[in-house]
N, CA, C and O atoms as a printed pandas DataFrame, in Angstrom:
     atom_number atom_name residue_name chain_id  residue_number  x_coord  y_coord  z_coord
0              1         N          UNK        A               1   23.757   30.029   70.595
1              2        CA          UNK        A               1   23.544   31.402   70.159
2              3         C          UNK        A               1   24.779   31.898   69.408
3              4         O          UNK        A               1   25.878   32.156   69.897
4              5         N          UNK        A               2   24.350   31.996   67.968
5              6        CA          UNK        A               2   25.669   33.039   67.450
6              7         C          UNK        A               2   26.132   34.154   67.811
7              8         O          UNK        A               2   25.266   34.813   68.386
8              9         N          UNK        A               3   27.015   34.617   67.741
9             10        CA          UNK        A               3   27.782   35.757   67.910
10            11         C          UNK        A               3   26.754   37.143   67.173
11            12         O          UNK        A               3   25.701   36.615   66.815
12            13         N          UNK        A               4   26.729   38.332   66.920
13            14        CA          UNK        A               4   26.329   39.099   66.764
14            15         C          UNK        A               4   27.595   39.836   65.824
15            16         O          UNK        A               4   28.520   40.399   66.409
16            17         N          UNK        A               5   27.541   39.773   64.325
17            18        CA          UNK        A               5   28.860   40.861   63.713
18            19         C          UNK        A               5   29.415   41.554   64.494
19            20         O          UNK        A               5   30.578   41.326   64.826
20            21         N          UNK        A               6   28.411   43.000   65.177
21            22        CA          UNK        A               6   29.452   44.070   66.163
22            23         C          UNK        A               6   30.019   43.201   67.472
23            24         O          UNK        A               6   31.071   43.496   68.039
24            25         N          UNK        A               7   29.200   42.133   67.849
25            26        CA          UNK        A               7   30.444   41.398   68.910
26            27         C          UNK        A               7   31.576   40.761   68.410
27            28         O          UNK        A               7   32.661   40.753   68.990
28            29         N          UNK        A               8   31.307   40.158   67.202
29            30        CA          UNK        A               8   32.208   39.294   66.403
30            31         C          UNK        A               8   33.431   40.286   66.137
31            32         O          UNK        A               8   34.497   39.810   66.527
32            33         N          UNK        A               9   33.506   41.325   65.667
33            34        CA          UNK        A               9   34.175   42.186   65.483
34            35         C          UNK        A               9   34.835   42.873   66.537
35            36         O          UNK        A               9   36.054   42.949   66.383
36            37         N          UNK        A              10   34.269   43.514   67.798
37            38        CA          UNK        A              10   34.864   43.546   68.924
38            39         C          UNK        A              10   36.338   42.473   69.868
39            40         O          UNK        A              10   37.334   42.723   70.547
40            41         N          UNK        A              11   35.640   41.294   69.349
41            42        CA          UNK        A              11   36.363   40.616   69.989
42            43         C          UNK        A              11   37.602   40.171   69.059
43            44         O          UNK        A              11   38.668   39.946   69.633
44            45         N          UNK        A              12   37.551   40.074   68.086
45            46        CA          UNK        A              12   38.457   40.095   67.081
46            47         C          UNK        A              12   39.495   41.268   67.139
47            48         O          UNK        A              12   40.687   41.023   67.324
48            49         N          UNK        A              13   39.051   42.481   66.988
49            50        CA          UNK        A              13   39.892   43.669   67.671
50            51         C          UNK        A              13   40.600   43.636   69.052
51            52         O          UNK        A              13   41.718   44.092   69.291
52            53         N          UNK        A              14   39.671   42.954   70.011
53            54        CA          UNK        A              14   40.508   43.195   71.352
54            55         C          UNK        A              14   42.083   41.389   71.146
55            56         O          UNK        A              14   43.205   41.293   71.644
56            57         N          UNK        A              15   41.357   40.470   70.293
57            58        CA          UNK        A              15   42.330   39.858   70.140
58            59         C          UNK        A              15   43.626   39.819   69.579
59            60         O          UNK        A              15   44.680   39.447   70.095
60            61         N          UNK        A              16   43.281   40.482   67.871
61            62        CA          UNK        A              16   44.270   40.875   67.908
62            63         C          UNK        A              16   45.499   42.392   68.010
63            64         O          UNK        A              16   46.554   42.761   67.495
64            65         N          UNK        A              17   44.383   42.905   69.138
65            66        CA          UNK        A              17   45.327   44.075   69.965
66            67         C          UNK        A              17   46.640   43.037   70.845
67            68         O          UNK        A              17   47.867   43.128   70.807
68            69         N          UNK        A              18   45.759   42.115   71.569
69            70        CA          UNK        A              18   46.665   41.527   72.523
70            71         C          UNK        A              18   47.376   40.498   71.751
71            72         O          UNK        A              18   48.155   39.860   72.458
72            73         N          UNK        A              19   47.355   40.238   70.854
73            74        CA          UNK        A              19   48.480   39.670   70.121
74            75         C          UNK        A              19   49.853   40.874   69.821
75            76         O          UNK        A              19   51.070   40.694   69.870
76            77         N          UNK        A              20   49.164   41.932   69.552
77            78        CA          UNK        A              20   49.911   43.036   69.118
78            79         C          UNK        A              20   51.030   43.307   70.361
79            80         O          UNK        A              20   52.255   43.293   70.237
80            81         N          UNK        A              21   50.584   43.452   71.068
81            82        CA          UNK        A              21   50.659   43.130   72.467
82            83         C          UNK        A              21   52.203   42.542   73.019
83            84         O          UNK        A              21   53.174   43.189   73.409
84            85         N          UNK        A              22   52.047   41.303   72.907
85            86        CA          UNK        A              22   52.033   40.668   73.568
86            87         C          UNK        A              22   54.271   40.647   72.172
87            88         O          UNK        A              22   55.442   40.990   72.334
88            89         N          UNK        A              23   53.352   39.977   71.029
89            90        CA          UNK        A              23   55.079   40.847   70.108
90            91         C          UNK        A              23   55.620   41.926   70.188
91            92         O          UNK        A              23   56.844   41.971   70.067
92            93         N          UNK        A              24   54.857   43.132   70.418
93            94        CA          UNK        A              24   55.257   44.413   71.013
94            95         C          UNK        A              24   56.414   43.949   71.989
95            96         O          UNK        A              24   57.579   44.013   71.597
96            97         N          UNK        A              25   56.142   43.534   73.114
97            98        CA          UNK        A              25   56.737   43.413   74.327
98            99         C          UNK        A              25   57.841   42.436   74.425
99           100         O          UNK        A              25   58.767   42.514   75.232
100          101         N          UNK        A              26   57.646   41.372   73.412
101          102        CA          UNK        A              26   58.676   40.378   73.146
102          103         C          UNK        A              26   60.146   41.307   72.317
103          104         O          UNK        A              26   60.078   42.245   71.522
104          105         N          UNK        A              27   61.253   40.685   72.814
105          106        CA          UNK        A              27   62.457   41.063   71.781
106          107         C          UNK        A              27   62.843   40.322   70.486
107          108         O          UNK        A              27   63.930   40.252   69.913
108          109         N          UNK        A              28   61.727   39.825   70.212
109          110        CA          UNK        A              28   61.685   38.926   68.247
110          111         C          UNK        A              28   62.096   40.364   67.291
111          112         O          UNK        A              28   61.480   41.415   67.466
112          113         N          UNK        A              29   62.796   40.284   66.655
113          114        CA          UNK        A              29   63.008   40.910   65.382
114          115         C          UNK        A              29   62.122   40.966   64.238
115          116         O          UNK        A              29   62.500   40.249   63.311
116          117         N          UNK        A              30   60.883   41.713   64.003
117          118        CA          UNK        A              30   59.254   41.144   63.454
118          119         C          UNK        A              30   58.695   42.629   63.199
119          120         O          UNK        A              30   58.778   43.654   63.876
120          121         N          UNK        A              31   58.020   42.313   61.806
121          122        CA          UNK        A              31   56.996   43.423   61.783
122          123         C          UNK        A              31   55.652   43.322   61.966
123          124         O          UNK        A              31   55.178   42.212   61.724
124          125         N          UNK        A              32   54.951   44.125   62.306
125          126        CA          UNK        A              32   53.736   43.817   62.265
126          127         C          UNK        A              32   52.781   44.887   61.228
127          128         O          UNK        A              32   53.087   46.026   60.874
128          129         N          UNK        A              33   52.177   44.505   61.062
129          130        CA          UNK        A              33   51.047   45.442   59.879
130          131         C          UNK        A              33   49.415   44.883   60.621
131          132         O          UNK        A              33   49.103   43.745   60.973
132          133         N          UNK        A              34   48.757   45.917   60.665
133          134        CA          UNK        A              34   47.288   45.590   60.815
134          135         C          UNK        A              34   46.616   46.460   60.002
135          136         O          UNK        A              34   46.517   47.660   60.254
136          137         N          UNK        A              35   46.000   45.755   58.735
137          138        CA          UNK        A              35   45.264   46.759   57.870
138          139         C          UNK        A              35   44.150   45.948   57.745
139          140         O          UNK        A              35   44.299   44.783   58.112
140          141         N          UNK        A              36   42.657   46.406   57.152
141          142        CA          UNK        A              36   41.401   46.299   57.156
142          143         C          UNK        A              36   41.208   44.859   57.953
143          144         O          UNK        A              36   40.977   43.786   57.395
144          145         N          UNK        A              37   41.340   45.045   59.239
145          146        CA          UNK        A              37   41.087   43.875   60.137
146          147         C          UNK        A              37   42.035   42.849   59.730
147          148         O          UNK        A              37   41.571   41.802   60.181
148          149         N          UNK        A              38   43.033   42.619   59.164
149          150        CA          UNK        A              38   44.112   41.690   59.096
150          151         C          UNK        A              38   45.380   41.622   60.128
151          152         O          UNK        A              38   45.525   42.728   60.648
152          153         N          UNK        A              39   45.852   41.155   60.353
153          154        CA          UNK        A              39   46.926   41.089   61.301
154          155         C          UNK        A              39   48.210   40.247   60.607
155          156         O          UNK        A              39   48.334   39.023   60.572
156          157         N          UNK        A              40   49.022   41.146   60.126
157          158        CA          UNK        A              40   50.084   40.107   59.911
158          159         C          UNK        A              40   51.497   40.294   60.537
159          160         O          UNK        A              40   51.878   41.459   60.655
160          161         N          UNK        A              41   52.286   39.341   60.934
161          162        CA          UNK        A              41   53.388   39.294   61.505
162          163         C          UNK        A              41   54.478   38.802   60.635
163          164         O          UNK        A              41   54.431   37.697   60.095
164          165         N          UNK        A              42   55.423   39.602   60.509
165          166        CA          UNK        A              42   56.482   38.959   59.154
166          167         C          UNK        A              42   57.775   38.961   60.257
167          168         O          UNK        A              42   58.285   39.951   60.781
168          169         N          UNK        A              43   58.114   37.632   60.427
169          170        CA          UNK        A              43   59.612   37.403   61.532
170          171         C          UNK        A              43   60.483   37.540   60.448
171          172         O          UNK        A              43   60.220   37.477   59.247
172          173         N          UNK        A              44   61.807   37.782   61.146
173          174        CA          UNK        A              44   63.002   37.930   60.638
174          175         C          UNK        A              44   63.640   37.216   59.493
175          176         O          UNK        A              44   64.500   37.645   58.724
176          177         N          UNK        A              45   62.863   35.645   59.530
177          178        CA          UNK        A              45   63.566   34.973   58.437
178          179         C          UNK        A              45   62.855   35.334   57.541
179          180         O          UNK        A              45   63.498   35.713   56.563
180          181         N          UNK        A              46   61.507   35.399   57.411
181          182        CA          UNK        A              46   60.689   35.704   55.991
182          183         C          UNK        A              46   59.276   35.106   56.459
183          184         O          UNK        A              46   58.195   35.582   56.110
184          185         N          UNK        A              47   59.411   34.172   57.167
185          186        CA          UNK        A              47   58.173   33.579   57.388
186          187         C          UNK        A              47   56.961   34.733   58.177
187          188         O          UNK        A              47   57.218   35.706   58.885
188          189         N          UNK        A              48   55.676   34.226   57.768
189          190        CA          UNK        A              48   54.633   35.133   58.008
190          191         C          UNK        A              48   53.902   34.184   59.132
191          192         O          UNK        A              48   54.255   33.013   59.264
192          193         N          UNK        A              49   52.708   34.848   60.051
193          194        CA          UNK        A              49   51.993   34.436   60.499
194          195         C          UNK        A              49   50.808   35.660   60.589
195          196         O          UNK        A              49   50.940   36.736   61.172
196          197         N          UNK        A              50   49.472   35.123   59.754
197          198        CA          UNK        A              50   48.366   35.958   59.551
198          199         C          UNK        A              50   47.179   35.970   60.504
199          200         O          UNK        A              50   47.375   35.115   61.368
200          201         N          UNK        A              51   46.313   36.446   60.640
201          202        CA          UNK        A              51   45.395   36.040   61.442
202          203         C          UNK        A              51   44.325   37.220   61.068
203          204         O          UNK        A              51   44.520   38.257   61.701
204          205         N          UNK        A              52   43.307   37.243   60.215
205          206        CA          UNK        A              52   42.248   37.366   59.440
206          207         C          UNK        A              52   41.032   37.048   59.848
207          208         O          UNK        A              52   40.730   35.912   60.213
208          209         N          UNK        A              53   40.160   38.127   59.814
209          210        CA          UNK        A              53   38.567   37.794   60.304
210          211         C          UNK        A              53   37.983   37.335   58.927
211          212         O          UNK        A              53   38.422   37.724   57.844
212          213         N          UNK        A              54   36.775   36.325   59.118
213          214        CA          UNK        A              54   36.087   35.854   58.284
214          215         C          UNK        A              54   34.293   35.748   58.806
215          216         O          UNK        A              54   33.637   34.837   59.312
216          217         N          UNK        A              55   33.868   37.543   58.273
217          218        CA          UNK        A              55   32.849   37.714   59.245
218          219         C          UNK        A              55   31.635   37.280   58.899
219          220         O          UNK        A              55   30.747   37.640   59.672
220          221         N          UNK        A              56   31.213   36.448   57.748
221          222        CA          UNK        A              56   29.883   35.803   57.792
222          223         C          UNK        A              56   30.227   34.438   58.201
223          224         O          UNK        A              56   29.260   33.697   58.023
224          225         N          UNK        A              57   31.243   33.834   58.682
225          226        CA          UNK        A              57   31.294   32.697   59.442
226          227         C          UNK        A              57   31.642   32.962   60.805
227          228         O          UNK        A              57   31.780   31.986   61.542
228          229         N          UNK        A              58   31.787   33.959   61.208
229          230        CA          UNK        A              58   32.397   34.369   62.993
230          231         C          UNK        A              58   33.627   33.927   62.757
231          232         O          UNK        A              58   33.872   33.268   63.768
232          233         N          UNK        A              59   34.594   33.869   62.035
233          234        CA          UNK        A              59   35.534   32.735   62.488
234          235         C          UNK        A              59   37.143   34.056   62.682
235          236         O          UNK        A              59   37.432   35.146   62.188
236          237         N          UNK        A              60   37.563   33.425   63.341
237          238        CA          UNK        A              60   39.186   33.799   63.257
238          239         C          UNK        A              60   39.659   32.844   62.448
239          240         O          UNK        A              60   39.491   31.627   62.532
240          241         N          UNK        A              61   40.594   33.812   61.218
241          242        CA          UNK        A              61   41.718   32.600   60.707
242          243         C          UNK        A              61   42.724   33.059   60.797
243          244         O          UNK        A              61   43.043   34.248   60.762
244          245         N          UNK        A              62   43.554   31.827   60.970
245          246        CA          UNK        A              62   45.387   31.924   60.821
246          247         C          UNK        A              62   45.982   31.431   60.317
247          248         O          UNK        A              62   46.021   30.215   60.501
248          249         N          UNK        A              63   46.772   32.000   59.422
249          250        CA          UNK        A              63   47.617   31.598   58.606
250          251         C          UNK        A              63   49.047   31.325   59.170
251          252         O          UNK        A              63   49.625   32.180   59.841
252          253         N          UNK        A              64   49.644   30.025   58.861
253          254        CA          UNK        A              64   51.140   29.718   59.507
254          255         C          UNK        A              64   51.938   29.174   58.663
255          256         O          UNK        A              64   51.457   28.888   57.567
256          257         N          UNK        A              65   53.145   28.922   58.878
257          258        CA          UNK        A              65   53.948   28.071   57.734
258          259         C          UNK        A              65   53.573   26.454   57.852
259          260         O          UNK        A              65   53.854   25.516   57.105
260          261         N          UNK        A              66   52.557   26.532   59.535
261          262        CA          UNK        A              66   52.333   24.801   59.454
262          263         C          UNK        A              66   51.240   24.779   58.408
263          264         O          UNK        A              66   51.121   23.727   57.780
264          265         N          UNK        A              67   50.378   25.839   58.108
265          266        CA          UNK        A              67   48.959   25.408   57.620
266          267         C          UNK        A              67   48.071   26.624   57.979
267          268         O          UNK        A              67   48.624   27.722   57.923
268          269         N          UNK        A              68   46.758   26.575   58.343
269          270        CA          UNK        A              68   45.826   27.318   58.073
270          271         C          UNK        A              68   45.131   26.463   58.772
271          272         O          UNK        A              68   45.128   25.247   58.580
272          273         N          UNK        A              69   44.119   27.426   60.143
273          274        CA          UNK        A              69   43.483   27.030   60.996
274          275         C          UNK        A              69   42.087   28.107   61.094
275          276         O          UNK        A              69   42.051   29.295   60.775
276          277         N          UNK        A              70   41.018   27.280   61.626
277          278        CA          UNK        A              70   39.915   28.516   61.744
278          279         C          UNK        A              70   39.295   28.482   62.927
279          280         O          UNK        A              70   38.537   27.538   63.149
280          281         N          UNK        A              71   39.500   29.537   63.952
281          282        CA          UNK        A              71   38.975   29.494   65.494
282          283         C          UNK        A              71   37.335   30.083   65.206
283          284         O          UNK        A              71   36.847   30.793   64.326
284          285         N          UNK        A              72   36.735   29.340   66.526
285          286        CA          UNK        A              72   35.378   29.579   66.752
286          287         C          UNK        A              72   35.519   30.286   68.236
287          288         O          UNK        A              72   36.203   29.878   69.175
288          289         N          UNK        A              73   34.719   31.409   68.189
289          290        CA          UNK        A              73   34.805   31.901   69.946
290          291         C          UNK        A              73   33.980   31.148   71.231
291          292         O          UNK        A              73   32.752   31.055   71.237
292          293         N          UNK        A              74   34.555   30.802   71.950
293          294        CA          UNK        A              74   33.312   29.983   73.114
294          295         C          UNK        A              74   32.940   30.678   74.177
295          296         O          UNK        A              74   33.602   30.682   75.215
296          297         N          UNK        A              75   32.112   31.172   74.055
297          298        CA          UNK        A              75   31.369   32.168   74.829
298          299         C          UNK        A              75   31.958   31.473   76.566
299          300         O          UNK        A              75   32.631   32.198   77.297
300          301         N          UNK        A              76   31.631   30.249   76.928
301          302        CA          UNK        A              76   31.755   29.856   78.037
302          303         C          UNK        A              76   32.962   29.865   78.524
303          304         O          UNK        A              76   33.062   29.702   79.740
304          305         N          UNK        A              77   34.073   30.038   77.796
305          306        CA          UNK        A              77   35.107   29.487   78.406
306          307         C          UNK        A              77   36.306   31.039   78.064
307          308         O          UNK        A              77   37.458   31.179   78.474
308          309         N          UNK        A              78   35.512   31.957   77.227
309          310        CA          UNK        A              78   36.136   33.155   76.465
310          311         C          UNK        A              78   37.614   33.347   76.134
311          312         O          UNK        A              78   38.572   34.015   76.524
312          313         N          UNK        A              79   37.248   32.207   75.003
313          314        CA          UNK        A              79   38.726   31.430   74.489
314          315         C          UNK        A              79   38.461   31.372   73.070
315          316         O          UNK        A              79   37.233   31.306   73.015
316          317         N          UNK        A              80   39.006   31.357   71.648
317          318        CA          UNK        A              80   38.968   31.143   70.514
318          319         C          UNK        A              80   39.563   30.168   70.427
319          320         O          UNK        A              80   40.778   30.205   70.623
320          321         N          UNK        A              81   38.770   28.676   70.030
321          322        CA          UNK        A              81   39.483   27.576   69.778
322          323         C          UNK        A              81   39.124   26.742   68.061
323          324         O          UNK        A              81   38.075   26.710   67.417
324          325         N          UNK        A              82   40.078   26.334   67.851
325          326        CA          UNK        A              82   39.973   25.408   66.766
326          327         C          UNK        A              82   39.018   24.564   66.509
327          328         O          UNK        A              82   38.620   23.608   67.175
328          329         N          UNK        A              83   38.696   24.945   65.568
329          330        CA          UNK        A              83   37.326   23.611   64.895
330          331         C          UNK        A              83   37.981   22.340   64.609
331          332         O          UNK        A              83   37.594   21.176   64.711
332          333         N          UNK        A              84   38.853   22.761   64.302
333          334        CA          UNK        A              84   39.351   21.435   63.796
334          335         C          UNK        A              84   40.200   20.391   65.115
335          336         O          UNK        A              84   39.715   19.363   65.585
336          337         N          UNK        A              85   41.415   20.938   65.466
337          338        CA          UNK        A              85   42.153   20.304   66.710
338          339         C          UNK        A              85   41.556   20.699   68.393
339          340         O          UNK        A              85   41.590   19.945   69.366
340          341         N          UNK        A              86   41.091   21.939   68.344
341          342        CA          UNK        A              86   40.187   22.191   70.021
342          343         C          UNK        A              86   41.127   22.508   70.265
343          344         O          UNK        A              86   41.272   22.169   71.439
344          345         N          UNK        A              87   42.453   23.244   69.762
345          346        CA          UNK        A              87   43.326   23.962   70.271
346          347         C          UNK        A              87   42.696   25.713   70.875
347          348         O          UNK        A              87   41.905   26.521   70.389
348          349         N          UNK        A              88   43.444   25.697   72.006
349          350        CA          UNK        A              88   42.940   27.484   71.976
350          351         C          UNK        A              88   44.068   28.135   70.934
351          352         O          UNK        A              88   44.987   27.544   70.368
352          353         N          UNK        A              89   43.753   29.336   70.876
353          354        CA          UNK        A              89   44.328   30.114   70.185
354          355         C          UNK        A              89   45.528   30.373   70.651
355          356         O          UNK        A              89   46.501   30.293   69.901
356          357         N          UNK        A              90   45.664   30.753   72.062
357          358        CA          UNK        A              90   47.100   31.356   72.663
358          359         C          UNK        A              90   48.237   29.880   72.242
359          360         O          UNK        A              90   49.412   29.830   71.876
360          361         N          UNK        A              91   47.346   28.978   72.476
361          362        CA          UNK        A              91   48.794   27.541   72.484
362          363         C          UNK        A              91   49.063   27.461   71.188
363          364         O          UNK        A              91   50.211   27.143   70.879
364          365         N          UNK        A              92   48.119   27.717   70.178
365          366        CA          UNK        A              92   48.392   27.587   68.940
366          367         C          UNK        A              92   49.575   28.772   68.297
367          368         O          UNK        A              92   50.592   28.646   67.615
368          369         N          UNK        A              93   48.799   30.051   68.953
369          370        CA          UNK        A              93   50.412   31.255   68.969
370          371         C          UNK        A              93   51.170   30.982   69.416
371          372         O          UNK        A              93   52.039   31.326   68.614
372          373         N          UNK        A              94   51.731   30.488   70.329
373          374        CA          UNK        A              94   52.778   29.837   70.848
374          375         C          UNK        A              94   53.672   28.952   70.563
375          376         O          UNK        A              94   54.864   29.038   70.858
376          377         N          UNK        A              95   53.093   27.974   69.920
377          378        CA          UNK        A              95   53.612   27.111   68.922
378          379         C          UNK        A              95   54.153   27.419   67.680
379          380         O          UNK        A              95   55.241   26.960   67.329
380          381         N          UNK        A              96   53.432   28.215   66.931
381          382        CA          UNK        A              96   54.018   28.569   65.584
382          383         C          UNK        A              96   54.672   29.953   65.565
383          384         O          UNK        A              96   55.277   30.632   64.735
384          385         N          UNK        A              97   54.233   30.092   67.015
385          386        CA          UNK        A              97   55.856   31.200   67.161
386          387         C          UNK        A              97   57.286   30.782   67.576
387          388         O          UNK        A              97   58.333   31.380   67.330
388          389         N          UNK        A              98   57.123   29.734   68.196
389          390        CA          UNK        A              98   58.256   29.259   68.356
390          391         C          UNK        A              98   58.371   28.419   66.811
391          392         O          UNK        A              98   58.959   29.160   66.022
392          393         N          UNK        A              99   58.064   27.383   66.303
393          394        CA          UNK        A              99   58.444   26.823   65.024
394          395         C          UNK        A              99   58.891   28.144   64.150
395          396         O          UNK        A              99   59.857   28.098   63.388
396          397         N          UNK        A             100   58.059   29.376   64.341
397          398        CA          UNK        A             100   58.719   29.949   63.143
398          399         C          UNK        A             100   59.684   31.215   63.144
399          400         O          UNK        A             100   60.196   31.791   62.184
400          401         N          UNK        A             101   59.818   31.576   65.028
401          402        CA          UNK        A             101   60.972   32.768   65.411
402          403         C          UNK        A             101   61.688   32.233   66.328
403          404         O          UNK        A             101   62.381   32.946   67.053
404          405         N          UNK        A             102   61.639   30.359   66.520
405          406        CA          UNK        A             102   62.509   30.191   67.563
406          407         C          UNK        A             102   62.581   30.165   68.724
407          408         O          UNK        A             102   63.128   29.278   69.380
408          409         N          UNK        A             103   61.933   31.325   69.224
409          410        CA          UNK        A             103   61.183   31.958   70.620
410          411         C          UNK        A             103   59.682   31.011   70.914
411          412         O          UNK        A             103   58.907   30.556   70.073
412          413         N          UNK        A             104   59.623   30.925   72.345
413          414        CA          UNK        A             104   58.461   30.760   73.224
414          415         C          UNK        A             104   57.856   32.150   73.766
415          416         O          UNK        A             104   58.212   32.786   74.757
416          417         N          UNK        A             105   56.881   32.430   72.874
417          418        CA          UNK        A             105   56.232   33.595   73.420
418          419         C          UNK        A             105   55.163   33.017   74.269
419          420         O          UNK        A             105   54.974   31.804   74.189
420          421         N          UNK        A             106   54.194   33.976   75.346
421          422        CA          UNK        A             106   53.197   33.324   76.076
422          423         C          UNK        A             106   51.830   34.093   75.616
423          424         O          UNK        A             106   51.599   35.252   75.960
424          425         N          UNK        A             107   51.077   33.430   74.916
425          426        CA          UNK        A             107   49.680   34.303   74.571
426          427         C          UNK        A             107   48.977   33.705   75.065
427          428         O          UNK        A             107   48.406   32.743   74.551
428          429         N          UNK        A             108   48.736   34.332   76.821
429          430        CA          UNK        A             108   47.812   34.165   78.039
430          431         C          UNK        A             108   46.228   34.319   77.569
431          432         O          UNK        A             108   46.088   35.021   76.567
432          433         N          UNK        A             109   45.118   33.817   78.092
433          434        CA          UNK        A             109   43.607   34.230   78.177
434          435         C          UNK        A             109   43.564   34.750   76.494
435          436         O          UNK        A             109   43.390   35.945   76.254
436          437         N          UNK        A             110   43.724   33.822   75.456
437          438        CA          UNK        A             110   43.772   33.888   74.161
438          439         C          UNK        A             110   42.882   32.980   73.309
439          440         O          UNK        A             110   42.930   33.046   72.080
């Protein structure tokens, strides 16, 4: 069963609130901007990390300095994971937050 746009969209909002979240609370040196459903994070050195809805495919995307990834939501497990690697989302924030601010942030139930 696909997702439904207004769920697709819901959950996209509550995700990346708790991303918002979650850098809010961290001491990284970082801006954040969220405009027409985009999410972007610009760290201290210059490097970006995006994360963009793409709503006639359901998908979450993210943009990193490793590359460009596109999460699918799994209803069963209420996790956004990678089509491509079956990464969840939080390990994948985690990772290219540390590759790209240095820091180990923790993006829990992500």
């Amino acid at each position: 069963m696909s997702l439904s746009e207004a769920r697709f969209h819901d959950l996209v909002d509550a995700v990346q609130q708790s991303v918002e979240d979650v850098f809010d609370d961290s001491d990284l040196d970082l801006d954040l901007e969220n405009s027409g459903g985009v999410l972007t994070v610009r760290f201290e050195n210059g490097t970006q990390l995006i994360l963009s809805r793409q709503a006639p495919l359901r998908q979450l995307w993210v943009a990193a300095r490793s590359g460009g990834f596109h999460f699918d939501y799994d209803e069963e497990s209420g996790l956004w994971i990678c089509d491509s690697s079956e990464e969840p989302l939080g390990e994948l924030l985690s990772r290219v937050t540390s590759e790209q601010a240095g820091e180990s942030l923790e993006f829990d139930e992500l």
